[in-house]
N, C-alpha and C positions, 0 to 999 in steps of 0.2 A: 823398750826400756831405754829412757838414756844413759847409757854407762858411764858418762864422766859422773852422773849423780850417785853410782853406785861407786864404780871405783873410789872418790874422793870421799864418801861415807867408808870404805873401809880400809884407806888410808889416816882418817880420823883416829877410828878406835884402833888401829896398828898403833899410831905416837902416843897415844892416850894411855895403852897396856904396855907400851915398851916390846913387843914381841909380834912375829910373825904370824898373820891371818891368811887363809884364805875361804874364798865361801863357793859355795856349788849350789847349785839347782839339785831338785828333788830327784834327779836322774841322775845324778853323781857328776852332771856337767860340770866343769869350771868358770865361774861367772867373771869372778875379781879375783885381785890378790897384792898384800902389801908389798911393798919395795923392802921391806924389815927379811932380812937373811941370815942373821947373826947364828940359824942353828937351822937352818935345809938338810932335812933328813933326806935321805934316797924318796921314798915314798911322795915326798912334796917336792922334788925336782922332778919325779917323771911326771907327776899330777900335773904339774905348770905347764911343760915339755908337751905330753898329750892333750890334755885339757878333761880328762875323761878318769872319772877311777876306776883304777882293775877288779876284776871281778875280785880278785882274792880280799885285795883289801875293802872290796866292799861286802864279800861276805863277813871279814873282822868287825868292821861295821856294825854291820846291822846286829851281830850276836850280842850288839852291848843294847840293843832296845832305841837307836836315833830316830827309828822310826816311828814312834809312838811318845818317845819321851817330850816334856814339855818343860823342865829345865835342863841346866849343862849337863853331860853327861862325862866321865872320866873315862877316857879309853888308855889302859896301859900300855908301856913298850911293848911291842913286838920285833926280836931279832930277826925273827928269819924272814920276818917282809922289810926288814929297815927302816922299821918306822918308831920312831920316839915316841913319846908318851904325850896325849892332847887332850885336850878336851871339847865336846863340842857342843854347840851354843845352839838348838833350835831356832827358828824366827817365825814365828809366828803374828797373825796377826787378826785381834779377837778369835784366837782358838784354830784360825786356819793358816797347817803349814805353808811356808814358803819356799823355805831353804834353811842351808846349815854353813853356820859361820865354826872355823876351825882354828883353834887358838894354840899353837903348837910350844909344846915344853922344853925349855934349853938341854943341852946336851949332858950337862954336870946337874938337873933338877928330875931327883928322884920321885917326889912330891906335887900335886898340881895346885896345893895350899895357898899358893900365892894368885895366879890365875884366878880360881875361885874366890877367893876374897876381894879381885881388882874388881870382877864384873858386874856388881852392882852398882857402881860407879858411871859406866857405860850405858846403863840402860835405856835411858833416854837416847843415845845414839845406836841403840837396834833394833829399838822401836823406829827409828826412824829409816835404817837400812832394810827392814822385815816391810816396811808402807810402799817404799821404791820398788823392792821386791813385788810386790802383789802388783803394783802400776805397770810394770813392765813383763818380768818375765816368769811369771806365772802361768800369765795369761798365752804368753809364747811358746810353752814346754811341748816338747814332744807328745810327754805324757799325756800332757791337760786334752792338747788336739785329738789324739788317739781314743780319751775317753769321749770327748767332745761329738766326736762322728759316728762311734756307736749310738751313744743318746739320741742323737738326732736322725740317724739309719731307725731305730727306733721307733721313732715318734711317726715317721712314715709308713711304719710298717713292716720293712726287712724282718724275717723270722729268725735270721742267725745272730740280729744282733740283740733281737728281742732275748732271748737265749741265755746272749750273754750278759744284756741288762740285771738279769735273773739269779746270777751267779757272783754281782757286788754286793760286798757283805754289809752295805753302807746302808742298801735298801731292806734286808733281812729284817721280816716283825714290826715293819714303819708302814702298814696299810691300815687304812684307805690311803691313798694319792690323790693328790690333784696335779693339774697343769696349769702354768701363769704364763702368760707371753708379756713382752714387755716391749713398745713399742713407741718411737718416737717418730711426728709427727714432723717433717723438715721439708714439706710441699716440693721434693722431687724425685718421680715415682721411680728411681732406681740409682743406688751411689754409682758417683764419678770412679772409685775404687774399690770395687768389692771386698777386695783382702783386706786394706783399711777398714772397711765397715765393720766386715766380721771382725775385728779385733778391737774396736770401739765400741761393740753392741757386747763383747765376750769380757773386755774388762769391765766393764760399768756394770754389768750381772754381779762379777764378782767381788767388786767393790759394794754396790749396792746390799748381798746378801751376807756375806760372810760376818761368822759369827751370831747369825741367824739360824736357830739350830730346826726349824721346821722347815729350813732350804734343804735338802738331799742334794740336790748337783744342780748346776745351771751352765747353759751354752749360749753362744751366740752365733748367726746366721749375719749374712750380708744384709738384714732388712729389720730383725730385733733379736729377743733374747728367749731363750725358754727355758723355764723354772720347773722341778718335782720338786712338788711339796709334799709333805705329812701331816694327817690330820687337817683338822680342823685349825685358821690362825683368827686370830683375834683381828677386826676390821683395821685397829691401827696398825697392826705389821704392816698390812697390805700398804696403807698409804707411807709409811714410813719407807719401806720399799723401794714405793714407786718414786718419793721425794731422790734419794738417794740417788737415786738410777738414773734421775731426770739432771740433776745434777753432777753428776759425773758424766753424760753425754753429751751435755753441752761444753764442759768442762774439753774435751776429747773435741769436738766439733767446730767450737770456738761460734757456737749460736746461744740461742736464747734458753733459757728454760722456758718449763711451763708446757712443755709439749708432749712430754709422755704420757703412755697408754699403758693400764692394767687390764689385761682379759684374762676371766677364770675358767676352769672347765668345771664342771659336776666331780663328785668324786670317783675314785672307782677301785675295785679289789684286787685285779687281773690286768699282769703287766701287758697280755695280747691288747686289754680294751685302753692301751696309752695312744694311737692314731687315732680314736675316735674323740677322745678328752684332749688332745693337742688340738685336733680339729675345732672343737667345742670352744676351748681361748682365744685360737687363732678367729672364728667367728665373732666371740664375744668384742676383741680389741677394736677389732674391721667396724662394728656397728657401734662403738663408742668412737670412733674416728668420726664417722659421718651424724650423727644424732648427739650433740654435746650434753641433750635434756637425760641421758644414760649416766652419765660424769664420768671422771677418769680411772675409777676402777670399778670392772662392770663385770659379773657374774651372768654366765652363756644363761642361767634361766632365767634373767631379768631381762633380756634383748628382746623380747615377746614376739613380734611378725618377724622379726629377721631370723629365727631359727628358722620360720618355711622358707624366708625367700635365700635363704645359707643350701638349704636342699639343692637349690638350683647348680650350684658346684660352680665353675669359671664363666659360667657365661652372664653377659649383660642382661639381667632382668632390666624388663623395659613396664614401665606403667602403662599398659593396656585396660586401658578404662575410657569410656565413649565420655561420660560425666567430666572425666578430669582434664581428659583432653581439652574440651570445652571450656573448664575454665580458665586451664592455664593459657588457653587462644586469647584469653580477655584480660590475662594479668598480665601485661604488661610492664607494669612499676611495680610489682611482686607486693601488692597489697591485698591479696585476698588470700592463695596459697597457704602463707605461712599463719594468717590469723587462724584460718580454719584446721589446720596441721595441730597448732597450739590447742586449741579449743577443745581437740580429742584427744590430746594428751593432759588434759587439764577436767578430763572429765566433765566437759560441757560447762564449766567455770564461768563464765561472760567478766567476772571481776576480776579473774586471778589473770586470765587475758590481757585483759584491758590493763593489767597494773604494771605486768613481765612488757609489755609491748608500750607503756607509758601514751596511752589514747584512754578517752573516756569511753564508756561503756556504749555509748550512745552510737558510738565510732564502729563498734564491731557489731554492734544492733544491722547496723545501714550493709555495713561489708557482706554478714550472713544474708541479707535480702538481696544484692546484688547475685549472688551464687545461686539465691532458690531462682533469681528472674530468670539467669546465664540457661539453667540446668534444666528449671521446669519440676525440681522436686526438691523436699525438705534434708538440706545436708548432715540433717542432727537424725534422720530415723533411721532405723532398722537396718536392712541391705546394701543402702545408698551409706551412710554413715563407714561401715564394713570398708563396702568398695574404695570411697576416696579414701580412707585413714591406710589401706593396704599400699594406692595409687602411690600415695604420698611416700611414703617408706622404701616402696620398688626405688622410688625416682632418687633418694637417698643413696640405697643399698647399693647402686648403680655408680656410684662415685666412688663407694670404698676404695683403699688402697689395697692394690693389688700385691699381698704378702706371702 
């Protein structure tokens, strides 16, 4: 988070309302707070002082509803904690908390009439404090991290956090599930700063989905991001999603768009079968990474030969094929490989070839005859067809990035 961006956001709205703010994180942390003094209760001097709210006063808190409510909320005096009368300001943003901006009542105002009536006035600048919020420290809370590593303990497999996955009421009556990994393509197979990644792959998640109400939660790793979704989403969520996602990581990275990756998993019932459905994304991304003919949001049953050669688990499948060997001895200038690759992905096309590859037909006529000379057998039949179009895919699959 930059905090001069937050601070001088709620220095803004302090001159703006005439009165003392301060704002906390979802933890009761203390984030910011006005220079405006003119009525420092006890309560807001030790807040400042600690940075931390007391339990007591955060059970006062919560009994008024701040945690669910999604306009101001009026909280009255309280003497025996010394706290004045305030009100508090949710920040939300499309629908997801952020934090709580606190607008506290003068010493001689019985009434928060006037407060309430200021802050529509503001609005435009808490929507813009509630946007720095989610940039920043959202994404950095205790909390968030704490839920963050369950999920992703998870998605691995651990039983106790499966468990406790079980026990969020977020998830309660929202089955089927899916899993989405999100995955940006920046050609170097491991960040310079891991902690930085993971908090560039964690915000851009949450920037990308919030307010996306078939998101359930999303994390980020040092390498992307991983989504629970609900139900069934309509094709353009996805892509709308991944635009998002794609753009606010470069945004964070200060690279290109254009580079991210959508993998889905199958759906599923049963929170234990979430490391198989993670797995399943995590496949799907890896073989939209190396096959671009998949495109950038690809569904683990569309990836066709790469689910067997995903079986294979970390190791380097290797194109073992006597045929393909052979030819690629002879390609040289990588003019036969890819025509024939094409061919079988085009369903034996000779035009559709010729047109994605911009040769005339005549061109991939001559190519496929080079192959039957190379090979000694017809590359379009039966068994041989199989073999190189698998050969072809190993030697792909073999590149993936390793996530």
């Amino acid at each position: 988070m930059q905090s001069d961006g937050v601070d001088g956001a709620v220095e803004a709205i302090a001159a703006r309302l005439g009165r003392g703010l301060s704002l906390e994180d979802l933890d009761g942390v203390l984030l910011a707070y006005s220079s405006h003094q003119s009525a420092a209760d006890r309560v807001r001097v030790n807040f400042l002082l600690s940075k931390k709210v007391p339990d007591d006063v955060s059970q006062w808190q919560l009994q008024h509803g701040i945690s669910s409510a999604v306009r101001p909320v009026v909280l009255p005096a309280n003497p025996s904690l010394g706290m004045l009368g305030r009100v508090c300001v949710p920040l939300l943003v499309r629908g997801f908390r952020v934090g709580y901006l606190w607008v506290q009542q003068e010493a001689d105002e019985e009434l928060p009439d006037d407060i309430l009536r200021q802050l529509p006035k503001v609005r435009g600048d808490l929507d813009h404090l509630a946007s720095l919020l989610l940039e920043g420290n959202t994404a950095a809370s205790e909390h968030r991290k704490k839920r963050e590593a369950t999920f992703l303990a998870a998605c691995d497999g651990t039983a106790a956090a499966t468990d406790n996955l079980a026990g969020w009421a977020e998830l309660h009556n929202t089955a089927p599930w899916q899993v989405a990994v999100l995955f940006a393509r920046t050609g170097i197979p491991e960040p310079a700063d891991p902690q930085a990644s993971l908090l560039t792959h964690r915000s851009a998640a949450l920037q990308a989905t919030v307010g996306v109400g078939s998101v359930l939660f999303s994390a980020g790793t040092p390498m992307l991001a991983v989504l629970l979704l609900t139900g069934g989403v309509a094709g353009g969520d996805y892509t709308d999603i991944l635009r998002r996602y794609d753009s606010e990581h470069a945004k964070r990275e200060g690279g290109r768009g254009g580079v991210a990756l959508l993998g889905l998993s199958e759906q599923f019932l049963d929170l234990r079968d979430l490391p198989k459905a993670y797995g399943q994304a995590r496949h799907a991304v890896q073989a939209s990474a190396v096959d671009e003919g998949l495109g950038p949001v690809t569904h683990y049953r569309a990836t066709g030969s790469y689910q067997f050669l995903a079986a294979g688990g970390w190791k380097v499948t290797a194109a073992n094929s006597v045929y393909f060997a052979e030819i690629e001895e002879h390609d040289r200038n990588a003019e036969l490989l890819p025509v024939l690759e094409l061919l079988y992905d085009k369903n034996g096309s000779v035009q559709d070839v010729a047109s994605q590859l911009h040769l005339h037909r005549s061109s991939v006529y001559n190519r496929l005859a080079r192959i039957r000379a190379i090979i000694g057998a017809d590359p379009l039949n039966g068994h041989v067809r199989l073999e190189l179009h698998l050969a072809l895919k190993a030697r792909k699959w073999a590149r993936r990035p390793r996530i």
